[in-house]
C-alpha positions in Angstrom: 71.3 -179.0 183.2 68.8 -176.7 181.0 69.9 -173.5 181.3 66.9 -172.2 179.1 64.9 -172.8 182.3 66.6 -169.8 184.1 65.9 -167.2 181.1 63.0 -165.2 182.3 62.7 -166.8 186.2 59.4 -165.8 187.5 58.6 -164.0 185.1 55.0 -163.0 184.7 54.2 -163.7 188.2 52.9 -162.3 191.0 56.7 -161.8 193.5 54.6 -159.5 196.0 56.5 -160.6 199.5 53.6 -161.1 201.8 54.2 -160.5 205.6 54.1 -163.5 208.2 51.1 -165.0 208.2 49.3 -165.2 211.3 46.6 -167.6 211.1 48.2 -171.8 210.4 44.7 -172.9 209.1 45.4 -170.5 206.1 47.6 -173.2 205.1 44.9 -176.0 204.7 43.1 -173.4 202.7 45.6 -173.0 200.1 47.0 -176.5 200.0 44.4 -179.1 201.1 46.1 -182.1 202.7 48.5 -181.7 204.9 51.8 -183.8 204.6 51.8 -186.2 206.3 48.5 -187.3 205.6 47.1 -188.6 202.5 48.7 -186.9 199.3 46.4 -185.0 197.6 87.6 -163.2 167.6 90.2 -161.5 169.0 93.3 -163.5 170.7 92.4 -161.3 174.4 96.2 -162.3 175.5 97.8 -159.7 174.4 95.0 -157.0 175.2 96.1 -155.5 178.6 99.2 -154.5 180.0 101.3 -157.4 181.6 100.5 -157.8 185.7 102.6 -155.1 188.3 102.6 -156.1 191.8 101.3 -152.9 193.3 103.7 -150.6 194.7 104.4 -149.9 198.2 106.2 -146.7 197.9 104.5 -143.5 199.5 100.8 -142.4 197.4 100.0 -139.6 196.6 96.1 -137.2 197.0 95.7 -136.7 193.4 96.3 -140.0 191.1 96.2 -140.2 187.6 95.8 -143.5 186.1 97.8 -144.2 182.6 95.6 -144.2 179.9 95.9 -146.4 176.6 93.7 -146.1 173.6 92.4 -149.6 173.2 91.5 -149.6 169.6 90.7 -153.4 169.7 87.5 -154.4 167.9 84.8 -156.0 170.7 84.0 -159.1 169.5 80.6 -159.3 170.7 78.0 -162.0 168.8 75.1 -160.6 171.3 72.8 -157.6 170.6 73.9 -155.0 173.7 71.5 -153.2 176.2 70.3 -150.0 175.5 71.9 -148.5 178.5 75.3 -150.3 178.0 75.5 -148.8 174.5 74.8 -145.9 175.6 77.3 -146.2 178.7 79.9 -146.9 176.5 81.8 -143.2 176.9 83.5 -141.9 174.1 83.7 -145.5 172.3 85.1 -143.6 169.3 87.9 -141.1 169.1 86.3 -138.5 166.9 82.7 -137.8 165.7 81.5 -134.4 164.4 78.4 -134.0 166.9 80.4 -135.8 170.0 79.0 -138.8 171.7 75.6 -139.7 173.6 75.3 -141.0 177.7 72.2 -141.4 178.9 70.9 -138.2 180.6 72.2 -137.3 183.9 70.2 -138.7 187.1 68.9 -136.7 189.9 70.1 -139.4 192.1 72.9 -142.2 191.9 76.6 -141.0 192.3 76.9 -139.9 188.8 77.5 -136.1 187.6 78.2 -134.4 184.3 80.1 -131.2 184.2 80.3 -129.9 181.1 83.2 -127.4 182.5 83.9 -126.0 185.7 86.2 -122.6 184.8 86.6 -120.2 187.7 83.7 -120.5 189.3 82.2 -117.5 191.2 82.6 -118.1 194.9 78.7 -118.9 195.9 78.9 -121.4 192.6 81.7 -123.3 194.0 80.2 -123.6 197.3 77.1 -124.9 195.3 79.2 -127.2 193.4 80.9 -128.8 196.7 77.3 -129.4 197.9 76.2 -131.0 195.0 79.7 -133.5 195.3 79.0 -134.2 198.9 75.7 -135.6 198.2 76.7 -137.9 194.7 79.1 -139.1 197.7 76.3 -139.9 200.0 74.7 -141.4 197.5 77.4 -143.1 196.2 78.6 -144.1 200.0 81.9 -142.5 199.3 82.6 -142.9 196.0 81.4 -140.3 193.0 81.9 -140.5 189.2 82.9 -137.0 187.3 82.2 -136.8 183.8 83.4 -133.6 182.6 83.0 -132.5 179.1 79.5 -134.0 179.2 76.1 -131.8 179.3 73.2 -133.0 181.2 71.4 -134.3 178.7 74.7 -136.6 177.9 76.0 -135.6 174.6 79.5 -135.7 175.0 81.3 -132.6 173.2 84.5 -132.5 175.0 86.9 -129.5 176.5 89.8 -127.6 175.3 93.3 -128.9 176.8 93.3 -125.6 178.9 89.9 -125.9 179.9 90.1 -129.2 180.9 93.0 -128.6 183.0 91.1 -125.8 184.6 87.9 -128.0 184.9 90.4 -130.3 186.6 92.0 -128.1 189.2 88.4 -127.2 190.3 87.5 -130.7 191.2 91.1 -130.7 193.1 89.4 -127.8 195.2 86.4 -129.3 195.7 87.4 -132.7 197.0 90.1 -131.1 199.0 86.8 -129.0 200.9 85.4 -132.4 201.7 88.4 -134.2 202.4 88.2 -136.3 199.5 90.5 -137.9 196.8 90.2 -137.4 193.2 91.4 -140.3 190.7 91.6 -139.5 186.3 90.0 -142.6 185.1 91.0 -141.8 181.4 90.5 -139.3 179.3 89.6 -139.9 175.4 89.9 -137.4 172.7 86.6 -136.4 171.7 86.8 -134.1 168.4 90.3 -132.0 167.3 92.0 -131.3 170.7 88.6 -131.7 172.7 88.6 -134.1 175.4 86.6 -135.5 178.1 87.3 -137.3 180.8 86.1 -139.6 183.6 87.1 -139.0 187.4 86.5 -141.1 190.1 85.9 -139.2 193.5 86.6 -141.1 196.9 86.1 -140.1 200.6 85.3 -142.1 203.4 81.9 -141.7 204.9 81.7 -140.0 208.0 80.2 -143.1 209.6 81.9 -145.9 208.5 85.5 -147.5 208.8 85.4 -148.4 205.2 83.7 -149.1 202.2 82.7 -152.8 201.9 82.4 -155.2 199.1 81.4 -159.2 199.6 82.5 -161.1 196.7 82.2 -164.9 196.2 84.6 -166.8 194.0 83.3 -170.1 192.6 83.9 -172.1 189.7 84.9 -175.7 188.8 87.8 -178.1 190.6 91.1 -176.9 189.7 89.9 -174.4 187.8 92.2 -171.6 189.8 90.0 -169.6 192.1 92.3 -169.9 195.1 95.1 -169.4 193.3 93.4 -166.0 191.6 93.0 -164.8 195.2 96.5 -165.7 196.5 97.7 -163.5 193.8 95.8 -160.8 194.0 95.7 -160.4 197.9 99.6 -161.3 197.8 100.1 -159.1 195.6 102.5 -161.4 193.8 102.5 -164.0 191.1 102.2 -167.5 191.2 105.3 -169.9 191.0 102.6 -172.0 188.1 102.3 -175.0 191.0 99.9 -173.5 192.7 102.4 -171.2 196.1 100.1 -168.4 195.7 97.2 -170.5 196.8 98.5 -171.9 200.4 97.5 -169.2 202.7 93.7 -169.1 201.7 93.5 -172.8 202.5 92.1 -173.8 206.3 93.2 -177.5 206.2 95.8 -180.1 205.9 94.0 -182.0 203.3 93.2 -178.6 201.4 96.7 -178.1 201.4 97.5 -181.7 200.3 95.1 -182.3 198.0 94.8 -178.4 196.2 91.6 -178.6 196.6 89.2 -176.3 198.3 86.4 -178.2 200.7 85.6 -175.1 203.0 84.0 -171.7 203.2 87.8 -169.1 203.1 87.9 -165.7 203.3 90.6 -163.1 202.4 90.6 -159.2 201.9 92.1 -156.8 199.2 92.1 -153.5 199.7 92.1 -150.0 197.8 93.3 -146.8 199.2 91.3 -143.3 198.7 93.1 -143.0 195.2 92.6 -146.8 194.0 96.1 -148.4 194.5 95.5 -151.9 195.9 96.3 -152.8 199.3 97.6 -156.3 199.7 99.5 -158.6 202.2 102.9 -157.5 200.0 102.6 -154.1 202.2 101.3 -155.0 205.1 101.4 -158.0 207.1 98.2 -158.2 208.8 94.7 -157.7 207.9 94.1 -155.4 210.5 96.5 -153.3 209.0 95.4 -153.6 205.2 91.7 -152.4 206.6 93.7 -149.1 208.3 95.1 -148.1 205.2 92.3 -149.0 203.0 89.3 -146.4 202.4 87.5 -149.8 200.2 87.8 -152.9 201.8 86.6 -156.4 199.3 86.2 -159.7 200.9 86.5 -162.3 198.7 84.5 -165.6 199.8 86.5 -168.6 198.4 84.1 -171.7 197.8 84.5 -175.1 196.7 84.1 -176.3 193.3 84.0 -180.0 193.7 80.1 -181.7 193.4 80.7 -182.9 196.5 81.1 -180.5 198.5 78.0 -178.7 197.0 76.2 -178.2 200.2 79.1 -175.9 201.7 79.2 -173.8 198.6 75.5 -173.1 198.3 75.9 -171.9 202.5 78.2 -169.8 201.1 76.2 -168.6 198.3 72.8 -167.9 200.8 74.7 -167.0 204.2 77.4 -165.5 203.1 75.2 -162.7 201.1 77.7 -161.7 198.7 77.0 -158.7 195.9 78.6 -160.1 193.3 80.2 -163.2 192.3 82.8 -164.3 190.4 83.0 -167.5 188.3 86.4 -168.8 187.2 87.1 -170.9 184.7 89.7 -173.2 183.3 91.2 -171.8 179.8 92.7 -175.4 179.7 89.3 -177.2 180.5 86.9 -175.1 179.3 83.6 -174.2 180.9 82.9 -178.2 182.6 81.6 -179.8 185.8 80.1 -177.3 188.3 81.0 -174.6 186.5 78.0 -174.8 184.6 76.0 -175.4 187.8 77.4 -172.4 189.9 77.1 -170.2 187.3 73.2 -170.9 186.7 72.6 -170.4 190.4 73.8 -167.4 190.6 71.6 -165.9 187.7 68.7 -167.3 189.6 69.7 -166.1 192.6 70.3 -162.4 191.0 73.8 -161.9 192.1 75.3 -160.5 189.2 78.5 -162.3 187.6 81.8 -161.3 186.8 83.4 -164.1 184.6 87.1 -164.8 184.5 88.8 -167.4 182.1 91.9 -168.2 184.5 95.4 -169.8 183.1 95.3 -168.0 179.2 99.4 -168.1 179.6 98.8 -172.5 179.1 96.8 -172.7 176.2 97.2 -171.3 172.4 94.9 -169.1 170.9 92.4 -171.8 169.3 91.8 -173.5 172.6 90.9 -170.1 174.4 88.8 -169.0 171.6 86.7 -172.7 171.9 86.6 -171.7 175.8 85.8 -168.3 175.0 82.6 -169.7 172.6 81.3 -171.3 175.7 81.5 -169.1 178.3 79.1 -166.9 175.8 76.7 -169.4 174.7 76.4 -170.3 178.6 75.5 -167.0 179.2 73.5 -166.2 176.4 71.1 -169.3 177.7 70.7 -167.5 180.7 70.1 -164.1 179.2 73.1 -162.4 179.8 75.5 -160.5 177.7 79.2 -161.0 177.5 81.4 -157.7 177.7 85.2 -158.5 177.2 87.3 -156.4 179.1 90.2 -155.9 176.4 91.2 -152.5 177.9 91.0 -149.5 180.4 88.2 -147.8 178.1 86.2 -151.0 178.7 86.6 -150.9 182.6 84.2 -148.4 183.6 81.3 -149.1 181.8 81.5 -152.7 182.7 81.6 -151.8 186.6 78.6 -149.5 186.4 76.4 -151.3 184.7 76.9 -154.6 186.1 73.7 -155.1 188.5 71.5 -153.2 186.4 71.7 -154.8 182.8 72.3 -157.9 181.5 75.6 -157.6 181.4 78.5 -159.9 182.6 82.1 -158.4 182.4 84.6 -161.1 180.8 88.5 -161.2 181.9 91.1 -163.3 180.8 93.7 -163.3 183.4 97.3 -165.4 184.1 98.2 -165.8 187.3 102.0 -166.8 186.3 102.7 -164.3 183.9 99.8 -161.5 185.2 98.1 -160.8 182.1 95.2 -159.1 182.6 95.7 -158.7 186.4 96.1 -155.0 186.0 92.5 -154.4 184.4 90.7 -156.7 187.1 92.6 -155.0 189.8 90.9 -151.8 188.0 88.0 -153.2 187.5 87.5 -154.3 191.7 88.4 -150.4 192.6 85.8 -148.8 190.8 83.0 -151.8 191.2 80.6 -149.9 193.4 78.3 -150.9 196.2 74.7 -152.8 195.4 72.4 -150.9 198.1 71.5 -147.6 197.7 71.6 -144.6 200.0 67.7 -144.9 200.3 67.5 -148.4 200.5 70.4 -148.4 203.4 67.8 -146.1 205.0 65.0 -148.2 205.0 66.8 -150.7 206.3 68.2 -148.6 209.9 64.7 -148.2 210.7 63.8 -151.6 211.4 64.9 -153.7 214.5 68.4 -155.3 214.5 68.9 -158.6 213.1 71.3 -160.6 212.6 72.0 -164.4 210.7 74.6 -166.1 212.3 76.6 -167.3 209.9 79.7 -169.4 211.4 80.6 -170.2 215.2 84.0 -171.8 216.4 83.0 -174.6 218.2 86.7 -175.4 219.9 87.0 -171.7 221.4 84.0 -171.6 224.1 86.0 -171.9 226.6 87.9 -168.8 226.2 86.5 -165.8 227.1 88.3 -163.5 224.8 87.8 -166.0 221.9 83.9 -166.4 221.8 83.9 -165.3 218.5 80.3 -165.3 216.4 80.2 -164.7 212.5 77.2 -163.0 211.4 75.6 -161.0 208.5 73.6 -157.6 209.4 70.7 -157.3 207.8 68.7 -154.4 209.3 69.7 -151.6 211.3 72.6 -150.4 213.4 74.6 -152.4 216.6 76.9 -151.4 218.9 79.3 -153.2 221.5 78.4 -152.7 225.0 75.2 -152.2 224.8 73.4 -153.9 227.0 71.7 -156.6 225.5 68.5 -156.9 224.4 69.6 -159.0 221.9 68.3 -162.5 221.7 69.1 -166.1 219.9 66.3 -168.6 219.3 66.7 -172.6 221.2 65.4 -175.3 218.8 61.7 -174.8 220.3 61.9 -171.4 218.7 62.1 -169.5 222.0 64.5 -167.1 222.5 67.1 -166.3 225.1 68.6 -162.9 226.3 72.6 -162.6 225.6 75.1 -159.3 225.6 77.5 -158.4 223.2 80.7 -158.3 224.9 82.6 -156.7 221.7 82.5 -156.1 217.9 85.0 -156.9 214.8 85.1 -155.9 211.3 88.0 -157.8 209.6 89.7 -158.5 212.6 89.4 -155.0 213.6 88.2 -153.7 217.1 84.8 -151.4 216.5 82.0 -150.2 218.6 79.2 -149.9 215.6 78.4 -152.2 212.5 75.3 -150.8 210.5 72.6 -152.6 207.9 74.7 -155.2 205.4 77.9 -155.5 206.9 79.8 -158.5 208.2 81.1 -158.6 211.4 82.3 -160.7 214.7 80.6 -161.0 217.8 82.1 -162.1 221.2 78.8 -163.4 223.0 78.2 -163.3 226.7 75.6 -166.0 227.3 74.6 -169.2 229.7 74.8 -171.6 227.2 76.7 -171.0 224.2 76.6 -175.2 223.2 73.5 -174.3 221.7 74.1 -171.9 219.3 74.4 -172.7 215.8 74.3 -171.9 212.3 71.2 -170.8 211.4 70.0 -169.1 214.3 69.8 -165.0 214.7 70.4 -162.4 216.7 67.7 -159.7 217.2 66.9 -156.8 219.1 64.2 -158.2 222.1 61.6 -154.9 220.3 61.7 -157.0 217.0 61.5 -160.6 217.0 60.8 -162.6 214.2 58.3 -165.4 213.4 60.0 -168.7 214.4 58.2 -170.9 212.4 58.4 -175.0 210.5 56.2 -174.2 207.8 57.1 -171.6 205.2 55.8 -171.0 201.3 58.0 -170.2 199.1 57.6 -169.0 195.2 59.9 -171.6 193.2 61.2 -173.0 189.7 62.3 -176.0 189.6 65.6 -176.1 187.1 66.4 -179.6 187.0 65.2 -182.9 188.1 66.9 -186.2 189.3 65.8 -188.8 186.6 62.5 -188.7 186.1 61.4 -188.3 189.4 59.4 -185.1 190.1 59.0 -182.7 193.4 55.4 -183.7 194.5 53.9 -184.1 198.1 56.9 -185.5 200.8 59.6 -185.0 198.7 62.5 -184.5 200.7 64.9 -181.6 200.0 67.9 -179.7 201.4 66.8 -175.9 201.0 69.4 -173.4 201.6 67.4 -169.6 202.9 69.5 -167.2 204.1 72.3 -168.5 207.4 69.5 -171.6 207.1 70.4 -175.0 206.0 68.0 -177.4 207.2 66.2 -180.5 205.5 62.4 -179.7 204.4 59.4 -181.8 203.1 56.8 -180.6 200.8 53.5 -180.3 202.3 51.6 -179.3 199.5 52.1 -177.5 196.2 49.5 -175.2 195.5 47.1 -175.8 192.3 48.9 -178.8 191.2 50.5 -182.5 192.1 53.4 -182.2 191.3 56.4 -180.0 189.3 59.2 -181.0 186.1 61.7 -179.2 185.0 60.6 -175.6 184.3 56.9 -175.4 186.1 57.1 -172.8 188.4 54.7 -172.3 191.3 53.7 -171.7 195.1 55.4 -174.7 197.2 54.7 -175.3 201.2 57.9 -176.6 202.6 58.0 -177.7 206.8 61.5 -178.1 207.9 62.4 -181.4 209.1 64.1 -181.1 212.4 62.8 -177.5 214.0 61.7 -174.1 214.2 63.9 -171.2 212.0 64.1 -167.6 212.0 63.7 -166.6 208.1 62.2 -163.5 206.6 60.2 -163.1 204.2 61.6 -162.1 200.5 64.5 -164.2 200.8 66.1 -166.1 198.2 66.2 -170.0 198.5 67.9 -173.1 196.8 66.4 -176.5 197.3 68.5 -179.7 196.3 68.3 -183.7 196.5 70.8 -185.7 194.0 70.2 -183.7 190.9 67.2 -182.6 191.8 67.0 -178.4 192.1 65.4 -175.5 192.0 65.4 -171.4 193.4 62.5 -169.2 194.5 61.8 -166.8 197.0 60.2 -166.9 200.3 56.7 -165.4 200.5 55.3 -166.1 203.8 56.2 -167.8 207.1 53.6 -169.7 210.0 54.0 -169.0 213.6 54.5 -172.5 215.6 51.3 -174.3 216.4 50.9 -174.9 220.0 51.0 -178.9 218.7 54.4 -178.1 216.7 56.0 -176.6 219.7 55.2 -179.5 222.1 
């Protein structure tokens, strides 16, 4: 596929998100015909520690993680970001004016301390202030650079004043009921030191923190087998035991091969020792003991199966994914593909080159060579995680540069396990405190995203899946929650009762995943693809949508022009479309970006504008975002 199509998607132009449009001839306007009518370097092996199942033994408040100098050159071809160069703390052991962050932010979870010595007592209640809001902000989790001023020079502490820096953050998270974890701590100049901390507490109105992750990558590549091992917390027999319990069928389970939409949960507790099915035996009681909850979303890798992955890429909502591939193989097949949809979609990527312990050096360099000019077509920098020093920096500015972290992991011999299982605890969430905000004003509404069709008939099993994408819902309440029919009506239902990971709650607030048992007349007719909204908010229902779009690749020489037929994946939504006009032009290539008018094939949907959409036919395919959506004709609704 080209991959230099994706460098710089919509770039200089206009991604304003316009609101629902209420008049249809507006349409005509913009597009003229309608359709229907007439057309018009290093060996990475050997970097990390090997792989420890975690332990199950008793944990205690204040953890301290083992720190090793990782004096191992990167071996980086690409020119780094500003900020990640700069985020790079302490990257060497001793310079005579200490080292440079960038300056401290008012907001974010982030704080220098330069020291905190015996504070006086009205300073120390300031000081536990100041932590409880970088743990709002941070939705439970803080970072602690002490040693650092404001303005982010590094200059480091004595030993003794360090340790007394360091019992003062003890105090403090102890006020608020928190946990303190020593990252690492890296010799600045002499006997100076810094250090990082990570600070976690749960937040006062929440079960847990939550993470969505999807796992993709080519056939046989090892993605279930990645998460067997790190869920199991145990390592893989080479012949593929640790994979069995993510798979849902008997083929699956014959064939190795992943053809379904699995999910499975790793957890960290409050001082970041995983959580896994080796210590407990159900999920329920991995999310009890957890204060961080991840779900990883296992897709499929083979072509064919294509359409299930992408519903698992745009109804699944994950917010961040991780690509695996093949040491043996190399960076092949859908590989390519997946990991080119995810840069248009904006999910950022965490890259992991699975199997190292079968291949020799050479061969995992050549794979190594292509994972980075893969990336570097789609404008992304490569950051090898070689060591703990690396971890950090790689976690926080993933998301916000163009960065992708790099692991090379066994899952027989656990090399490099230990750093991703690192790496995972101190990944932090994607919406901010303001942003989550925003969000509990507006109306509930949720995409339903999976519903058991063979359990109707029990009451205690009417189980829907569904991704929350506004504000706060609570069992019991009497329902003034609706579903729209396929005329794009919409009919009242209650929520009988709530689940997060299997686990009984009464509340589920704006971007969490949860289960709904449904109380309603005629649950035949819902499907995937429909929502659930308060009756005070409903959306537009509407066939005709416009969407902003660049097309990446096309099926022979065929090009997208008027009634070309397309799959288009928007949100819980996967419905064929037809384009009904294209807006200043006849038709699109490879690389032409513009405004498209798409009218779904079979009926009405509930999407919102500002989502991100996939369209596909044969090898024909392209990503934009939805800018407006048309209200049902009276013609369209007869």
């Amino acid at each position: 596929m080209d991959n230099n199509a994706l460098v710089g998607l919509f770039g200089g132009e206009d991604d304003s998100v316009d609101s629902s449009c209420s008049d249809p001839d507006e349409v005509f306007d913009d597009y003229g015909t309608y359709a229907g009518g007439s057309s018009a370097s290093t060996s990475p092996a050997s970097a990390s520690p090997p792989f420890t199942p975690p332990s199950s033994g008793h944990h205690g408040r204040h953890h301290h993680i083992g720190v090793h100098r990782n004096t191992r050159q990167r071996s980086i071809d690409h020119e780094q970001t500003p900020r990640l160069q700069q985020r790079r703390l302490m990257e060497t052991t001793s310079h005579p004016t200490g080292c440079m962050l960038p300056p401290e932010d008012a907001e974010g979870n982030v704080e220098y301390k330069l020291k905190l010595v015996n504070p006086s007592e009205s300073r120390f209640e300031h000081l536990v202030t100041q932590m409880k809001w970088r743990l709002r902000e941070g939705q439970g989790e803080a970072i602690y650079e002490i040693g650092v001023e404001d303005g982010g020079l590094v200059v480091g502490l004595s030993p003794a004043e360090l340790a007394a820096s360091l019992s003062t953050l003890y105090r403090m998270a102890d006020k608020l009921d928190a946990d303190v974890s020593v990252l690492r701590e890296r010799m600045v100049m002499g006997e100076r030191k810094a250090a990082e901390v990570l600070v976690r507490r749960m937040p006062e109105d929440q079960r847990t923190i939550e993470l969505r992750i999807a796992v993709l990558g080519h056939v046989d590549a090892g993605k279930s087998t990645l998460l067997g091992v790190l869920t199991q917390g145990e390592l893989d027999n080479g012949r593929g035991r640790a994979r069995l319990n993510l798979f849902r069928h008997l083929h699956e389970i014959q064939t190795g091969h992943t053809s379904s939409v699995s999910r499975e949960i790793l957890g960290f507790d409050s001082v970041g020792n995983p959580i896994t099915y080796k210590h407990y035996r159900t999920a329920e009681e991995i999310c009890d003991n957890s204060s961080k909850v991840i779900t990883f979303i296992d897709l499929a890798g083979h072509h064919k199966f294509l359409k299930t992955t992408l519903f698992g890429l745009t109804g699944h909502s994950p917010h961040y994914a991780i690509v695996v591939v093949s040491a043996v193989c190399g960076l092949v097949g859908t590989a390519q593909d997946h990991l080119a949809l995810l840069m248009a979609l904006q999910v950022p990527v965490i890259v992991v080159i699975n199997k190292v312990d079968a291949v020799n050096k050479n061969t995992l360099l050549t794979t190594l060579g292509q994972v980075r000019r893969m990336l570097d077509h789609c404008g992304r920098v490569p950051i090898e995680v070689l060591g703990e020093d690396d971890i950090l920096p790689a976690a926080q500015t993933l998301g916000s540069d163009r960065v992708c972290p790099l692991f090379m992991v066994s899952c027989v011999n656990g090399a490099g396990l230990n750093l991703l299982y690192a790496f995972l605890n101190v990944l932090p969430t994607r919406c901010t405190i303001k942003e989550r905000e925003g969000l509990m004003q507006l109306a509930t509404f949720f995409q339903v995203g999976e519903v058991p069709v063979d359990d109707w008939f029990l009451p205690d099993e009417m189980f829907t899946m569904y991704y929350s994408l506004t504000r706060t819902a609570r069992s019991g309440e009497r329902s003034d929650d609706r579903r729209p029919d396929h005329e794009g009506e919409f009919q009242r239902v209650r929520v009988a009762s709530l689940q997060r990971n299997r686990v009984a709650c009464r509340l589920v607030r704006a971007g969490e995943s949860a289960t709904l048992a449904l109380d309603v007349e005629r649950p035949q007719a819902i499907r995937k693809g429909t929502v659930l909204c308060a009756s005070s908010g409903k959306p537009v229902a509407g066939r005709l949508f416009q969407a902003h779009v660049r097309l990446l690749n096309c099926d022979g020489d065929e090009p997208v022009r008027m009634n070309f037929h397309a799959t288009v994946h928007v949100g819980n939504v996967v419905q064929s479309a037809v384009v009904a006009g294209i807006k200043g032009r006849t038709e699109m290539r490879p690389g032409d970006a513009g405004l498209i008018l798409f009218r779904f094939v079979k009926q009405p949907e509930c999407i919102s504008p500002g989502t991100r959409l996939v369209f596909h036919r044969g090898g024909t395919r392209g990503t934009g975002v939805l800018k407006k959506v048309y209200p049902l004709t009276p013609i369209e609704a007869a």
